[in-house]
MARTORVO-573543 format. One record per residue (C-alpha): x, y, z. Coordinates in Angstrom, 3 decimals. Last residue first. Example, Ala and Ser with C-alpha at 12.3 -4.5 7.8 and 13.67 -1.06 7.14 Angstrom:
BEGIN
x,y,z
13.670,-1.060,7.140
12.300,-4.500,7.800
//
This chain:
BEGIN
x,y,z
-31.826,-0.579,26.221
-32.621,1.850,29.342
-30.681,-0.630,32.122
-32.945,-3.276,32.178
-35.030,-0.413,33.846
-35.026,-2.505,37.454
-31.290,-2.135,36.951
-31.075,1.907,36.365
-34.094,2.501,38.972
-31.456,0.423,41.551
-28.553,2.279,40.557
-30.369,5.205,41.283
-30.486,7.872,38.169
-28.223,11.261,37.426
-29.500,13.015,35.021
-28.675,12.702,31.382
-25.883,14.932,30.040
-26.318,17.532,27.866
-26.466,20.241,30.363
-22.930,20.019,31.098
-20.014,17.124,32.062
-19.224,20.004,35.146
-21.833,18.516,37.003
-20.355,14.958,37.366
-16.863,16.228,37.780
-18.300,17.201,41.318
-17.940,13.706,41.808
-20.695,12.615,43.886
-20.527,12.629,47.720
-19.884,10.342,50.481
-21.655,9.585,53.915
-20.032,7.443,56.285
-20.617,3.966,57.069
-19.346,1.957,59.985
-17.489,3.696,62.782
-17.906,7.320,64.759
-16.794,10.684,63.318
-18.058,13.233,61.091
-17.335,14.846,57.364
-15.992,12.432,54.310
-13.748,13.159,51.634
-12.821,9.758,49.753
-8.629,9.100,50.966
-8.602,5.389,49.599
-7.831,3.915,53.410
-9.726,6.642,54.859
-12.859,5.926,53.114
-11.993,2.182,53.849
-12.018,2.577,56.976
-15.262,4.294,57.318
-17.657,2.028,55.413
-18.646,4.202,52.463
-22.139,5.539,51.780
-23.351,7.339,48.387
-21.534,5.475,45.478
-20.825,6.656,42.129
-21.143,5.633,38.783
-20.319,6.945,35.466
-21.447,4.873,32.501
-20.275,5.400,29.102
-20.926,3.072,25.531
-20.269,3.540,22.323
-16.980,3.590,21.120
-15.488,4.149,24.724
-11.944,5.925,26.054
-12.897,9.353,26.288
-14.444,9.408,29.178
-11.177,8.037,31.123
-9.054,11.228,29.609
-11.456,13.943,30.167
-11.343,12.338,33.856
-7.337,12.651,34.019
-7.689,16.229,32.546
-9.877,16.920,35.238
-7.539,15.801,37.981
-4.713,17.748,36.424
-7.248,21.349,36.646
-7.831,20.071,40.242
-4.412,19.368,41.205
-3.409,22.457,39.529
-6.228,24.629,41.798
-5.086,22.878,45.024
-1.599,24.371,44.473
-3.098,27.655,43.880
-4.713,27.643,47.005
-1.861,25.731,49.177
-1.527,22.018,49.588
-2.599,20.789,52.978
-6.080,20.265,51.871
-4.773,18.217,49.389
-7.865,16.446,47.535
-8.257,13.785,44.736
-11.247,14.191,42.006
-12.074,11.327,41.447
-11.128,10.164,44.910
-11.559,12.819,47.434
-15.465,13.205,46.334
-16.484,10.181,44.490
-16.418,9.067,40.621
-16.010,5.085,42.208
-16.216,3.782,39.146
-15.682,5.033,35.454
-17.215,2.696,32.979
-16.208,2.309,29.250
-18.159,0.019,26.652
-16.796,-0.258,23.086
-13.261,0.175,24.280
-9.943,2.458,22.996
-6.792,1.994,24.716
-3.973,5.694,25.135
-4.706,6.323,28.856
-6.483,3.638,30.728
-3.304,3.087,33.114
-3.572,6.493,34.443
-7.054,6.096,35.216
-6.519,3.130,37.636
-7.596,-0.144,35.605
-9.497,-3.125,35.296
-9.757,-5.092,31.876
-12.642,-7.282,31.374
-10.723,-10.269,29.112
-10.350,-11.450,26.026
-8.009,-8.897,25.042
-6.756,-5.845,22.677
-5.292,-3.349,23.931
-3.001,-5.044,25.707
-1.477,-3.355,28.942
2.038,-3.042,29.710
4.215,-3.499,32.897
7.377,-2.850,32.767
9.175,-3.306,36.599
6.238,-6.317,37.247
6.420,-8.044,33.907
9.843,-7.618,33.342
11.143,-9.158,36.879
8.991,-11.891,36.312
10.918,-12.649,33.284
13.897,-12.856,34.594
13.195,-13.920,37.960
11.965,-17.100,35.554
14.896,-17.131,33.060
17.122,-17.144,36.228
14.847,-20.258,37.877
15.366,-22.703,34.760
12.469,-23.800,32.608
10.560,-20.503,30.624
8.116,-20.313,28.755
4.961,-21.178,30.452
6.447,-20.520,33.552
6.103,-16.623,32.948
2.598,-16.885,32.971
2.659,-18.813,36.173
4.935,-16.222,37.770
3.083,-13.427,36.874
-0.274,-15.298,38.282
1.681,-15.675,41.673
2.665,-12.190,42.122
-0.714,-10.666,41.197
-2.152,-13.301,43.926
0.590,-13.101,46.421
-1.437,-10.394,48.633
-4.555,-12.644,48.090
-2.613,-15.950,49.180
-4.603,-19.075,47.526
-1.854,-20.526,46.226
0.930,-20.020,47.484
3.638,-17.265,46.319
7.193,-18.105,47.671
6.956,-21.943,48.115
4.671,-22.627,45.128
6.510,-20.492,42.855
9.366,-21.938,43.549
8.253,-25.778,43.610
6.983,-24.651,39.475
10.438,-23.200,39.382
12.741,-26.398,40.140
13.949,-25.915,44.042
17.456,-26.386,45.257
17.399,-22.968,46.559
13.965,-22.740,48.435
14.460,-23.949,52.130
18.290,-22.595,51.579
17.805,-19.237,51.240
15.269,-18.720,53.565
17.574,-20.058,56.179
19.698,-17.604,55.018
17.871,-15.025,55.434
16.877,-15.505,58.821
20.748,-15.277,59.613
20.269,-11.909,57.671
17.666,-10.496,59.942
19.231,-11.447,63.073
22.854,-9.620,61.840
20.728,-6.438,60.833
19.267,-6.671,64.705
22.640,-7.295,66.224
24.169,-4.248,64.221
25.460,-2.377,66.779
29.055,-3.241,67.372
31.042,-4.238,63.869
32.634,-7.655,65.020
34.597,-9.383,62.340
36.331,-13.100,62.304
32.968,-14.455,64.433
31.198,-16.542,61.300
28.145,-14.278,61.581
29.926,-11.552,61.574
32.241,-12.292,58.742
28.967,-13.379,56.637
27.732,-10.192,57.688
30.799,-8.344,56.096
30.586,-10.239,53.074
27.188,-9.614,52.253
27.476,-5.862,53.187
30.246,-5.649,50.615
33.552,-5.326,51.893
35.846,-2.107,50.706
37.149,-1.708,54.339
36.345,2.380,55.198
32.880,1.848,52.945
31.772,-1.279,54.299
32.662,-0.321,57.858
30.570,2.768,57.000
27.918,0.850,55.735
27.192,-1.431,58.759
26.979,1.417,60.989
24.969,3.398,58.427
22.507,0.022,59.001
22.203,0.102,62.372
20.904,3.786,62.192
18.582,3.188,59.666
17.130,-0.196,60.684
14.648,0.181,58.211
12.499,3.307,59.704
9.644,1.485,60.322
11.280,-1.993,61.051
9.617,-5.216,59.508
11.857,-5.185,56.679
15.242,-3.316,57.309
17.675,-6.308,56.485
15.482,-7.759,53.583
15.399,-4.485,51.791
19.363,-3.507,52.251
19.922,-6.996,50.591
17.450,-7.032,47.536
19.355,-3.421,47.062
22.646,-5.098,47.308
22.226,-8.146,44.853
25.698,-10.012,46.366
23.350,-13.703,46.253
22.550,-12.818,42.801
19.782,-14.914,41.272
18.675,-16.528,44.607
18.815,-12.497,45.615
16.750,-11.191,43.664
13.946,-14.544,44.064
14.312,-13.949,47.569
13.320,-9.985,46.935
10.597,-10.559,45.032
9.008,-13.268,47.674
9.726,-10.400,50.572
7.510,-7.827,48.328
5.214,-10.296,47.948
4.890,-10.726,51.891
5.550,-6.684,52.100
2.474,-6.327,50.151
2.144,-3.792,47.396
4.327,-5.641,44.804
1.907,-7.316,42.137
-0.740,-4.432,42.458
1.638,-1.364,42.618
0.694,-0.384,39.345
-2.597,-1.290,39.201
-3.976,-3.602,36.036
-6.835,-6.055,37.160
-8.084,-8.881,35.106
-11.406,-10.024,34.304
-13.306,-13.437,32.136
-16.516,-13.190,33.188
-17.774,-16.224,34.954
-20.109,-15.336,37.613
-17.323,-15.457,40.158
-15.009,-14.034,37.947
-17.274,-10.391,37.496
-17.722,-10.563,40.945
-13.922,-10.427,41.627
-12.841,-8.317,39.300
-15.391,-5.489,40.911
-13.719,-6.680,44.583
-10.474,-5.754,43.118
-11.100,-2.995,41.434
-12.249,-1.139,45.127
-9.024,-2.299,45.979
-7.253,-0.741,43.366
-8.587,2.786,43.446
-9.201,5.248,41.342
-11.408,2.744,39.147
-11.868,2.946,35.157
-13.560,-0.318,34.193
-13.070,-1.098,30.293
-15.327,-3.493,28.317
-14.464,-4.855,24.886
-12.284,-7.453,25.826
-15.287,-9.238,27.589
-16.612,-9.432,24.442
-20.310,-7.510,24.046
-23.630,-9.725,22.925
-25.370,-7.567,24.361
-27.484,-10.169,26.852
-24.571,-12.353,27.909
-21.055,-9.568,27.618
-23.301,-6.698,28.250
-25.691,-8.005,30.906
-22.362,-9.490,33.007
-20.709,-6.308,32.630
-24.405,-4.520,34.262
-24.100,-7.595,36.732
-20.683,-6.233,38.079
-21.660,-2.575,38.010
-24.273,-3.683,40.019
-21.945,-5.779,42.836
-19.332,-3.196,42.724
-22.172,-0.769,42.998
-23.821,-2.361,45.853
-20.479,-2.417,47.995
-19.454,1.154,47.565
-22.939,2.138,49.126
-26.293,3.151,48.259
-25.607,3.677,44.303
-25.394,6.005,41.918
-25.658,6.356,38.300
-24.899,8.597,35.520
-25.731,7.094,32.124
-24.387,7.873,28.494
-25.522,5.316,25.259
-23.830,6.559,22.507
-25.049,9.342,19.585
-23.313,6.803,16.749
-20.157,8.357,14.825
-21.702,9.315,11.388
-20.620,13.027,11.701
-17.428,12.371,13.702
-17.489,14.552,16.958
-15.517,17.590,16.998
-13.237,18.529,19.710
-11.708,21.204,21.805
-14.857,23.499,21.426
-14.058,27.096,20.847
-15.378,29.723,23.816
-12.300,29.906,25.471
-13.159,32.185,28.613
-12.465,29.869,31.062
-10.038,27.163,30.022
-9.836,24.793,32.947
-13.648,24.323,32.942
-13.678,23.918,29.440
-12.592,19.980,29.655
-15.904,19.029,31.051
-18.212,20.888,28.533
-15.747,19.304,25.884
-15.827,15.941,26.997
-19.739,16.181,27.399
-20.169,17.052,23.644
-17.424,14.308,22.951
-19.572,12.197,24.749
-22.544,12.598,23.230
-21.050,12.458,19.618
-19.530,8.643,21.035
-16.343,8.450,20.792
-13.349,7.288,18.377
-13.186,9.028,15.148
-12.934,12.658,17.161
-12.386,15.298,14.771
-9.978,17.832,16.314
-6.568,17.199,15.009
-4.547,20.156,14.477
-1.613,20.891,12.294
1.482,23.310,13.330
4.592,24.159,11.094
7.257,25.538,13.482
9.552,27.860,11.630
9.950,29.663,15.145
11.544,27.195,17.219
12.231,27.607,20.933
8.618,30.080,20.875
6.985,27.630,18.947
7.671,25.095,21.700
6.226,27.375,23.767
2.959,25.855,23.741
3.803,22.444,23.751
6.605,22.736,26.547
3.501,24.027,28.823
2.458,20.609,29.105
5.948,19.975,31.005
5.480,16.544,33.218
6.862,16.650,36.190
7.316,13.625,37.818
3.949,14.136,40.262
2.646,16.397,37.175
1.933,13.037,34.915
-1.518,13.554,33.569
-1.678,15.816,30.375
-4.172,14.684,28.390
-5.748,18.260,27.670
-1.805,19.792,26.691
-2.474,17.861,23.419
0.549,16.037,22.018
2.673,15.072,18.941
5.822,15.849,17.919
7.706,16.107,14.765
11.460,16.592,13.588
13.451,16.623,11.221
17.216,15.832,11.310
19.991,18.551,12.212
19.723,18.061,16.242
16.587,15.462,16.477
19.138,13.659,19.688
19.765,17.886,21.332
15.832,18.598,21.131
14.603,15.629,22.372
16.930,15.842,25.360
15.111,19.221,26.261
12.259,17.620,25.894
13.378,15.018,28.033
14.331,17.698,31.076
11.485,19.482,30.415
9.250,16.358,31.390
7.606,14.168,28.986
3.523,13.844,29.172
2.635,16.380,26.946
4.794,14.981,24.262
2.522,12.375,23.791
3.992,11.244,20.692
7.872,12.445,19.409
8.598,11.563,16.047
12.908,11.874,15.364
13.690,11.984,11.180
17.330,12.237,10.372
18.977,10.263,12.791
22.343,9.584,14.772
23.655,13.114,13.860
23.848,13.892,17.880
23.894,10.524,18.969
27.401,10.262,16.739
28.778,12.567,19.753
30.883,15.124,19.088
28.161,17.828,20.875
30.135,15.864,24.151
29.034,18.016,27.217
25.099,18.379,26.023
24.820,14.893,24.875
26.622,13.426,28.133
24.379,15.467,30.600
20.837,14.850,28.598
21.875,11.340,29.144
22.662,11.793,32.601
19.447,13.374,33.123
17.125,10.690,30.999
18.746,7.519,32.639
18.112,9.248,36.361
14.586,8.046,36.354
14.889,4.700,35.958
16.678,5.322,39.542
19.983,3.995,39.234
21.797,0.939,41.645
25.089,-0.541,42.732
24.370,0.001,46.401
27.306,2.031,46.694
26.848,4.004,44.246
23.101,4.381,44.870
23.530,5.726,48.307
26.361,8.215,47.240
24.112,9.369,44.255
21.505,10.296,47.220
23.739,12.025,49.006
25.140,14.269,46.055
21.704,14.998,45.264
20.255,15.330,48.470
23.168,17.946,49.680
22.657,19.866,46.199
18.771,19.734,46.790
18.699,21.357,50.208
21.149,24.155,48.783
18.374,25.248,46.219
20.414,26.773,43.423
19.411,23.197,41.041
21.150,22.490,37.552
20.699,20.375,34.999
17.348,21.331,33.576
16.616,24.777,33.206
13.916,26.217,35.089
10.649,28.984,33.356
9.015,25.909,32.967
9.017,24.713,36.595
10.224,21.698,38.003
13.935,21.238,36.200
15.552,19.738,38.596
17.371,17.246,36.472
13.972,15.921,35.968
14.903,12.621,38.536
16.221,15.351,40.929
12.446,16.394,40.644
11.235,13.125,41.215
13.784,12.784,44.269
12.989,15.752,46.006
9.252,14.974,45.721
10.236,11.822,47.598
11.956,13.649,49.811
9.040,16.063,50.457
6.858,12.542,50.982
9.196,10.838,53.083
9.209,13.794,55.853
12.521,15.101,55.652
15.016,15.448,53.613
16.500,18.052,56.292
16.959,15.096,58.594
20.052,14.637,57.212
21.593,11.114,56.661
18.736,9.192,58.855
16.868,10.850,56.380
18.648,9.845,53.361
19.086,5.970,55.021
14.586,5.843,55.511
14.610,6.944,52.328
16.372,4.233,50.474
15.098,2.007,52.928
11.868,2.580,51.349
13.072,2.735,47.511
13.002,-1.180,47.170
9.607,-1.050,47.918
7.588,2.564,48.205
8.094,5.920,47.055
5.857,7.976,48.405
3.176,10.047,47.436
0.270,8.472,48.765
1.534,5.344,46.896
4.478,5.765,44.222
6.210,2.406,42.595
9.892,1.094,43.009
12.409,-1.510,42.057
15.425,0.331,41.633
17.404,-0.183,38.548
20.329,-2.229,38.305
22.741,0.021,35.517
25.258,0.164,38.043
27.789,3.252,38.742
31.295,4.448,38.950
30.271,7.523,36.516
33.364,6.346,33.814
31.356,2.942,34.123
28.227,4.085,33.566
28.929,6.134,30.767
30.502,3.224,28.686
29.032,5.214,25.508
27.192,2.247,24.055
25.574,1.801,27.721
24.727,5.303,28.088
23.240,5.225,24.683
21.733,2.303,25.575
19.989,3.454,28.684
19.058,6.267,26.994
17.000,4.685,24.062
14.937,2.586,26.807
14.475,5.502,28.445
13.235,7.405,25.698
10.361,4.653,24.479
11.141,2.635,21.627
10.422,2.546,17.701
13.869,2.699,15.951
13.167,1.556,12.616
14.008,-1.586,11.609
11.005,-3.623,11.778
9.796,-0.883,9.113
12.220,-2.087,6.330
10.002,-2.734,3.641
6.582,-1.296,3.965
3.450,-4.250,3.761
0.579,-1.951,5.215
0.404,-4.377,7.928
3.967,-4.332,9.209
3.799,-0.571,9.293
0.857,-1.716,11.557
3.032,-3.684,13.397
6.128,-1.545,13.784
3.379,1.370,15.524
1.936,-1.577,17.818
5.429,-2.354,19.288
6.051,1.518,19.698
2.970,1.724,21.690
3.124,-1.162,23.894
6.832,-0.200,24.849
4.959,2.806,26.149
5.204,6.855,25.680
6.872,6.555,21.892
9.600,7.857,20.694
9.987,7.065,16.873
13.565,7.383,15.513
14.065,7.331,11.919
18.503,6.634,11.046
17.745,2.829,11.356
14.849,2.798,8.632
17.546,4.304,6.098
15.056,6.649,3.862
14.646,5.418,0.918
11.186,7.708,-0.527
8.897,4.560,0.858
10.658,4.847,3.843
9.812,8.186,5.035
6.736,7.399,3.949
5.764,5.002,6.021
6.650,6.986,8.736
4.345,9.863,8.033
1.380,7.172,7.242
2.214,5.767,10.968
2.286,9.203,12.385
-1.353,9.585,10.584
-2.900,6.911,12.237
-1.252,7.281,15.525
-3.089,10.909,15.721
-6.476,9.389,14.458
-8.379,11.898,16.721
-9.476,9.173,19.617
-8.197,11.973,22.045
-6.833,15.472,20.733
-3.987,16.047,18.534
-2.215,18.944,18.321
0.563,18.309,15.562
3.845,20.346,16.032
6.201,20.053,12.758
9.674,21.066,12.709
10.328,20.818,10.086
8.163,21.736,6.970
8.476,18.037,4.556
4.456,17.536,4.632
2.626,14.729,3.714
2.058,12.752,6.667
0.335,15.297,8.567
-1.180,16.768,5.570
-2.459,13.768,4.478
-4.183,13.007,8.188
-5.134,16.878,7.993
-6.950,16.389,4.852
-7.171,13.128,2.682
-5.512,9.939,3.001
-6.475,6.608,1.250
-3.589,5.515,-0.051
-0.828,8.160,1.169
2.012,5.562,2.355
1.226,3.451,-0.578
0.000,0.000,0.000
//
């Protein structure tokens, strides 16, 4: 097929065009991939070398899907283009370059994920040692913060450049926290784009500098300043092209630069700019309700954001609410269960947007138990609790006994601050001697060194050992059954990983191996057989016939920070929104947005819903006040009971 078969307007001009750079605004369900793929397509149809067109792409998913759809339209050489996310093409340039080595570090990366603002996991002693270190970092959360923005190359506003930080509180982190990681062999993910963005800018020599001629940036919302910045060095004298719309942006907690899309003109004044507007994907309901929704954090812009499709269907929109969180897991799990039996729907084609994984959970749950085919995608799902955690870490370390992160995790488990203080101890012997931590215990343990102090670190690592041992001679399928048993509901995630992964795999290295992928990069599919389950983040970039957002409660959809000042509380509101515009705009031809009146107390303040009174058992809740703000076009809010009893209006 030729690259413009079938194209006409902005899609042709998109692809057609050889202005550089090019900015294309492209709003949800718009055909933005659509057109990239025709732009790439033709870059190879006129001989372009596929190795010198670089694609970056916001998800290994994405860039996977983008080669096999250039794969579909039969153009030679597309499985050779470099399609990958911007991590994944720093951490080879660093490794091509020998960077790490000339920095003294370890390309082992940090198992980690964020909850209530924290870094959690293999990062938690991490903290608990900076604070110990200076108590300046403190609490957890403002070092955490400290660390995402060290991960940006402190670049937090726009008006910052990335790469260097005035603030003397984040010198003495940075220099502390790269003396943690060096000598626990580690990076943070996150530090791959900074150094990278170093090395480029301090060696212009480079051959990643001229390395291609065409670079394709999507969702360039959603990069930070620092990695736009880094954009701008790698598409040097190529062409360029990004792709974005400031209204999806989602990621402020690692500072994400929206902003970078309006100035880029600004940086670069030949910009050619193209706009997609026409939704293909939703609903024209819902894109009327998307745009009444998404207006609220541009007052005073009368234009709509997006068009519907003429032919696109009107859609089937309800609001509904129910008496308590536990009768609308239970409806919304009977309302799947009418769609997939009665509608003839595939479980594949049915999304579930929840805020909150637990509240997912039980909705998964129901939907098994009456045979519905569901899964669950959270990011900290598979490594929440510490009893998985603890599995993760004995598989680390059965792999590589001197792992020093799985090490420093196991000796500060169970203890709220990690053993912080016992633990320096430990480290400064390590540091003075030039023994590892493993060897040093060992010598402890064996009576040829005595380091006084560390009883507690010395307990935890005899335990270790015995744990060790129980499971080392072990074939995987025994492995799996020892560290994640059946039955467990904190090992579940774990344990259906590992099964997965057994399927292909037959010694215990290729196991960790590929466990280790699955839980540090995991991806979505769009397409399934399965209900998938997801936080709101996760449902960003899939398309479904039938999309429900759960859960749309006060304090959860949209969050709250009462500590956080007034203008402070006014991003996290305008972000929250975006995050919303987002989920709605996911479905084909179905939306249902459901919310719950009464929440057992506990578990409000478990998920953080805003709720007024004391006492125990229920406490009132409140609609999203997202729900208003979808407009006079949408249909009033109904009883989940009325909605059932009604067959559900179809």
């Amino acid at each position: 097929m030729a690259w413009d078969d079938g194209l006409s307007g902005v899609a042709l001009n998109i692809a057609a065009t050889r202005k550089s750079p090019l900015r294309v605004n492209a709003g949800p369900g718009t055909g933005k991939s659509y057109a990239l793929k025709r732009r790439v397509a033709r870059h190879l149809e006129e001989g372009v070398d596929p190795e010198r067109i670089l694609a970056v792409t916001f998800t290994r998913n994405a860039a996977q899907n983008l080669v096999e759809d250039l794969h579909s339209l039969g153009v030679d050489g597309c499985e050779n283009i470099q399609a990958r996310t911007l991590h994944s093409w720093c951490f080879e340039l660093l490794n091509r370059q020998e960077v790490f080595g000339y920095l003294n570090r370890v390309p082992r990366p940090l198992v980690t994920f964020n909850k209530a603002g924290t870094l959690q996991f293999e990062a938690a002693p991490m903290l608990s040692d900076l604070i110990f270190a200076d108590q300046t970092f403190r609490p957890r959360k403002n070092c955490t913060q400290r660390i995402r923005a060290f991960e940006a190359s402190w670049a937090r506003l726009q008006s910052e450049e990335p790469g260097w930080t005035q603030d003397p509180v984040d010198q003495t982190l940075e220099q502390t926290l790269v003396s943690w990681l060096r000598f626990h062999r580690a990076i943070l993910i996150g530090e791959l784009v900074p150094e990278s963005l170093r090395f480029l800018r301090n060696n212009p020599a480079s051959y990643a500098r001229a390395a291609f001629d065409h670079v394709l940036v999507d969702e360039y919302q959603d990069l930070n300043k620092a990695e736009q910045m880094l954009i701008d060095l790698i598409a040097g004298a190529g062409t360029s092209s990004i792709v974005g719309d400031a209204n999806q942006s989602i990621y402020s907690f690692r500072y994400a630069n929206p902003e970078g899309i309006g100035e880029f003109k600004t940086r670069f004044p030949l910009t050619h700019d193209e706009s997609l507007v026409e939704c293909r994907r939703c609903p024209q309901r819902v894109v009327v309700l998307a745009n009444h929704l998404i207006s609220h954090n541009h007052p005073g812009q009368s234009a709509a954001v997006l068009m519907a499709k003429e032919d696109n269907p009107e859609g089937y929109v309800r609001i509904v609410q129910w008496r308590d969180i536990e009768e609308e897991a239970q409806g919304i799990s009977k309302f799947v269960h009418f769609l997939v039996n009665d509608r003839g729907y595939d479980p594949g084609e049915v999304l579930i947007v929840v805020p909150r994984r637990l509240m997912g959970y039980r909705i998964r749950d129901l939907l098994r138990e009456c045979d519905v085919p569901s899964h669950s995608f959270f990011s900290e799902e598979a490594l929440e609790a510490q009893t998985a955690q603890q599995a993760f870490a004995l598989l680390t370390l059965l792999g590589n006994p001197d792992d020093r992160v799985a090490l420093r995790w196991w000796l500060g488990k169970d203890s709220q601050n990690h053993l912080a203080g016992q633990y320096a101890k430990l480290r400064a012997h390590c540091e003075s001697s030039g023994m590892s931590p493993r060897a040093a215990l060992d010598n402890i343990v064996s009576g040829t060194l005595r380091i006084p102090g560390v009883v507690n670190l010395v307990q935890k690592y005899r335990e270790l050992q015995v744990e060790l041992t129980n499971v080392r001679e072990l074939d995987p399928a025994a492995l799996i059954d020892a560290i994640a048993p059946e039955g467990d509901d904190d090992l579940r995630a774990l344990r259906d990983i590992a099964l997965n992964a057994l399927l292909t795999v037959d010694t215990v290295s290729k196991l960790f191996e590929e466990i280790k992928t699955h839980v540090t990069q995991p991806e979505i599919p769009n397409e399934t057989q399965f209900v998938r389950i997801m936080s709101p983040h996760k449902s960003k970039g899939l398309t479904s016939k039938a999309t429900i957002m759960v859960g749309c409660v006060e304090g959860l959809f949209p969050v709250h920070d009462d500590d956080a000042t007034q203008a402070d509380q006014e991003r996290i509101l305008e972000e929250q929104r975006r995050l919303f515009y987002v989920g709605i705009t996911r479905c084909t031809e179905v939306l249902v947005v459901s919310s719950a009146l009464r929440m057992d107390r506990q578990m409000a303040l478990r998920t953080g819903a805003k709720f007024y009174g004391q006492g125990t058992g229920l406490v009132n809740v409140q609609a999203s006040y997202f729900v208003n703000e979808l407009g006079p076009a949408a249909p009033s809010p109904i009883t989940g009971e009325e909605w059932a009893n009604d067959h559900y209006g179809v």
